[in-house]
C-alpha positions as CSV (number, residue, x, y, z in Angstrom):
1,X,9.2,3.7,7.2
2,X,7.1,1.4,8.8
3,X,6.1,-2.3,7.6
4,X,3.5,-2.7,5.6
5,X,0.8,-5.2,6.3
6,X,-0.3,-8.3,3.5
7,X,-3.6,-8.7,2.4
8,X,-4.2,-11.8,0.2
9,X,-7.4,-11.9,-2.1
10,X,-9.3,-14.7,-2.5
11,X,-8.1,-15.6,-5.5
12,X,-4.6,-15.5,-4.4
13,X,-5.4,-17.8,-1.4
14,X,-6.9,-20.1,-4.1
15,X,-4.1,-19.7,-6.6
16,X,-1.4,-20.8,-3.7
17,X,-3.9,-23.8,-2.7
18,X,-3.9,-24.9,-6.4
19,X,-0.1,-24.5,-6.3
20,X,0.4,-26.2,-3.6
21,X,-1.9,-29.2,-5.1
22,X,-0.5,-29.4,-8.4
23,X,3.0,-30.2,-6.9
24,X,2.2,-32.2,-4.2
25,X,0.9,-34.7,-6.4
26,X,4.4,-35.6,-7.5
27,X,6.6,-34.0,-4.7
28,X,5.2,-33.4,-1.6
29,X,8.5,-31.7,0.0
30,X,8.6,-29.7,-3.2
31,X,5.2,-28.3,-3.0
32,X,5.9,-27.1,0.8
33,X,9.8,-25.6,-0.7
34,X,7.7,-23.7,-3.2
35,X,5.0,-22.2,-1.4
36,X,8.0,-21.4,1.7
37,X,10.0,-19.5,-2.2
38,X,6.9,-17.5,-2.4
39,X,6.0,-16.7,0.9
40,X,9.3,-15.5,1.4
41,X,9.3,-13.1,-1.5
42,X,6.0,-11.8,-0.5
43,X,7.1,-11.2,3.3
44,X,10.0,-9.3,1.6
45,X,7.5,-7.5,-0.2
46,X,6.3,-5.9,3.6
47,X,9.8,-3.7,3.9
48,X,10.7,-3.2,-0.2
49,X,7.1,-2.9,-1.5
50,X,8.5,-1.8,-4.8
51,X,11.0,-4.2,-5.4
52,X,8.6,-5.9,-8.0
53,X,8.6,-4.6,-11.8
54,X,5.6,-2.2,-12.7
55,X,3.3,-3.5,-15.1
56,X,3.0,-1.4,-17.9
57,X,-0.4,0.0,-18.6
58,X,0.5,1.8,-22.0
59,X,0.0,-2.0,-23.9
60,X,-2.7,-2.4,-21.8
61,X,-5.4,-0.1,-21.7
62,X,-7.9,-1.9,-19.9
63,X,-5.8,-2.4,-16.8
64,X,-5.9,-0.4,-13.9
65,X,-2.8,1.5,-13.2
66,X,-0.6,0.5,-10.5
67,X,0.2,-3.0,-10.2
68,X,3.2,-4.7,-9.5
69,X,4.9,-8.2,-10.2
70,X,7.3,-10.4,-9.3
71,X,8.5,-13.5,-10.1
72,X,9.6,-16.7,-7.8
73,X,10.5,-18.9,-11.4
74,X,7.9,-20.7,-12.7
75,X,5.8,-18.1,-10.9
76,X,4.6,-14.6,-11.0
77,X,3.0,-12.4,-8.0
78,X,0.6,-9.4,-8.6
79,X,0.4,-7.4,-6.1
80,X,-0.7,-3.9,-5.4
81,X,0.5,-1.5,-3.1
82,X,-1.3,0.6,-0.7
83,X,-1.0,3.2,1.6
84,X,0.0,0.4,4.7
85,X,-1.1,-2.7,3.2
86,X,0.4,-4.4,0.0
87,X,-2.4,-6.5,-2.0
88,X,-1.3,-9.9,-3.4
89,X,-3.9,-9.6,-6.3
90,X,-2.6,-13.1,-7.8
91,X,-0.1,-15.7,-8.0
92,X,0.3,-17.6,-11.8
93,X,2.3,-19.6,-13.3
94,X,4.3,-17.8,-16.3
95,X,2.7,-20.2,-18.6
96,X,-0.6,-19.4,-18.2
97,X,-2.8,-16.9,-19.8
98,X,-1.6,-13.9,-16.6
99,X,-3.2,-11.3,-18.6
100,X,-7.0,-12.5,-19.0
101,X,-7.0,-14.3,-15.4
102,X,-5.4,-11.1,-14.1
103,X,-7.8,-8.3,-15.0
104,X,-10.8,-10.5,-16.2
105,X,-13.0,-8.8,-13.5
106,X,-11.5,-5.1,-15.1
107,X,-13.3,-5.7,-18.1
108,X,-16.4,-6.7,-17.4
């Protein structure tokens, strides 16, 4: 099976950005280790596209069927998988409210 390619959205870019921000202002080397966790897990993501957990959609009946996550602790990726490209939909922290931020744009 070939690799698959990674397509980030633009709020994934941003989520990774604000990640990276957050940290730095305390731990500049940790900020960089974090975003290298997660970058890492993702590029994993290209061979094993269904390593990640399926998210439920009974619970959720708003959600559109068929996304993934994983998680790089504190941190959670949603991602979606294609036919040769893997979508990284988000990337949140555990604490925050995943759900809403996630599929916000589903609902309306």
């Amino acid at each position: 099976m070939a690799k698959y390619r990674i397509r980030y959205t633009r709020d994934a870019v941003d989520d990774l950005d604000s990640i990276f921000d957050y940290i730095s202002e305390d731990h500049r080397d940790a900020a960089a280790g974090m975003l290298e966790r997660i970058e890492n897990t993702i590029l994993n993501l290209a061979d094993n596209p269904r390593m990640g957990a399926v998210l439920p959609t009974n619970d959720l009946s708003l959600v559109e069927p068929g996304y993934r996550s994983i998680v790089v602790s504190p941190y959670i990726i949603f991602y979606r998988i294609g036919k040769v490209e893997i979508f990284i939909a988000r990337v949140l922290h555990c604490r925050q409210d995943w759900m809403n931020l996630l599929f916000e744009n589903s609902w309306t």
